[in-house]
C-alpha positions as CSV (number, residue, x, y, z in Angstrom):
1,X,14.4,22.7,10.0
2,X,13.3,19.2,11.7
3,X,12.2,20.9,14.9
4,X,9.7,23.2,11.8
5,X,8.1,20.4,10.8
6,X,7.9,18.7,13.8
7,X,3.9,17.9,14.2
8,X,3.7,15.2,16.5
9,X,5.7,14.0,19.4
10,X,9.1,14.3,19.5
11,X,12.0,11.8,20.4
12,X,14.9,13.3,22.5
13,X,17.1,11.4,20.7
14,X,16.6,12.8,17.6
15,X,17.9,16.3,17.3
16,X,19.5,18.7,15.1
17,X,23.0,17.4,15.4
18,X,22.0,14.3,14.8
19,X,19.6,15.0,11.6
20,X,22.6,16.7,10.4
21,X,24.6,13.3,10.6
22,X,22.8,11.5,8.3
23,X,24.4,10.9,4.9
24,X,21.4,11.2,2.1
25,X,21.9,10.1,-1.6
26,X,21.3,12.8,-3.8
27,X,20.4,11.0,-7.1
28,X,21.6,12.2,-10.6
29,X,18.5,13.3,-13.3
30,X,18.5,10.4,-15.3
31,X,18.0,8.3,-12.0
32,X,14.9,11.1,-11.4
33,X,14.1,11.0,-15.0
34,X,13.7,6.9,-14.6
35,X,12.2,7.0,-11.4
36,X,9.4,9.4,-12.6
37,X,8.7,7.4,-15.7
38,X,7.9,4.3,-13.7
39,X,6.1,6.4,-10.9
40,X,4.0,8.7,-12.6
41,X,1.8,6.1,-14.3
42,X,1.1,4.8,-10.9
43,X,0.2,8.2,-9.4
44,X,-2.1,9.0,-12.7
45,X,-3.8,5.9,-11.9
46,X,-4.0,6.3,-8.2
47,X,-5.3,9.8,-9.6
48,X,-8.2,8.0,-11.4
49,X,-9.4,5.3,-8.9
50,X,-9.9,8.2,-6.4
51,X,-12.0,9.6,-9.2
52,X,-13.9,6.0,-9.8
53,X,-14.5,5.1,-6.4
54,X,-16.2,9.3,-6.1
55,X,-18.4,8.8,-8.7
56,X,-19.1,5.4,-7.4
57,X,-19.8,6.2,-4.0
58,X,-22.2,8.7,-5.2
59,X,-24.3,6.0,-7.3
60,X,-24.7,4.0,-4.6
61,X,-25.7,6.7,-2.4
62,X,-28.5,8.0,-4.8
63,X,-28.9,4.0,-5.6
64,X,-29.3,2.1,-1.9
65,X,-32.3,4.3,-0.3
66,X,-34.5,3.6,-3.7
67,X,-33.5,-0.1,-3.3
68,X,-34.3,-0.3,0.4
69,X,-37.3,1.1,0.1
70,X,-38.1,-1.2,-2.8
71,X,-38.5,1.9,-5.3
72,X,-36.3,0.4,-7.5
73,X,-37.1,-3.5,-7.6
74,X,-34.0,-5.3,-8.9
75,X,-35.5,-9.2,-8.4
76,X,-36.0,-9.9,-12.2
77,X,-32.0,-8.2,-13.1
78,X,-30.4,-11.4,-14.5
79,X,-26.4,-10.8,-13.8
């Protein structure tokens, strides 16, 4: 399976026999259940940033050529 996924360079010392040394936790469902109610609120908001910073990139690109060429003439905006 490891040499499957294997994208990059490899390490000699890693190999199957090895991989197949390694002790992993395998957590019960409530410990999934918890972990995916603290998680998924962070994902959803990673989710809508990415969104945010689309539409915002997109207004600034339609924005900065009009205020460089002085179309749009901001000097009076009070902030």
């Amino acid at each position: 399976m490891k040499n499957n996924l294997s994208l990059g360079t490899t390490m000699q010392a890693i190999n199957n026999t090895n991989v197949k040394k390694i002790k992993l936790l395998n957590p019960t469902n409530e410990a999934l259940e918890r972990f995916n109610l603290i998680v998924s609120p962070i994902f959803e908001e990673i989710y809508n940033n990415n969104i945010e910073n689309k539409k915002l990139t997109k207004t600034r690109d339609l924005l900065l050529p009009k205020l460089m060429s002085g179309e749009i003439d901001v000097s009076k905006v009070e902030i």
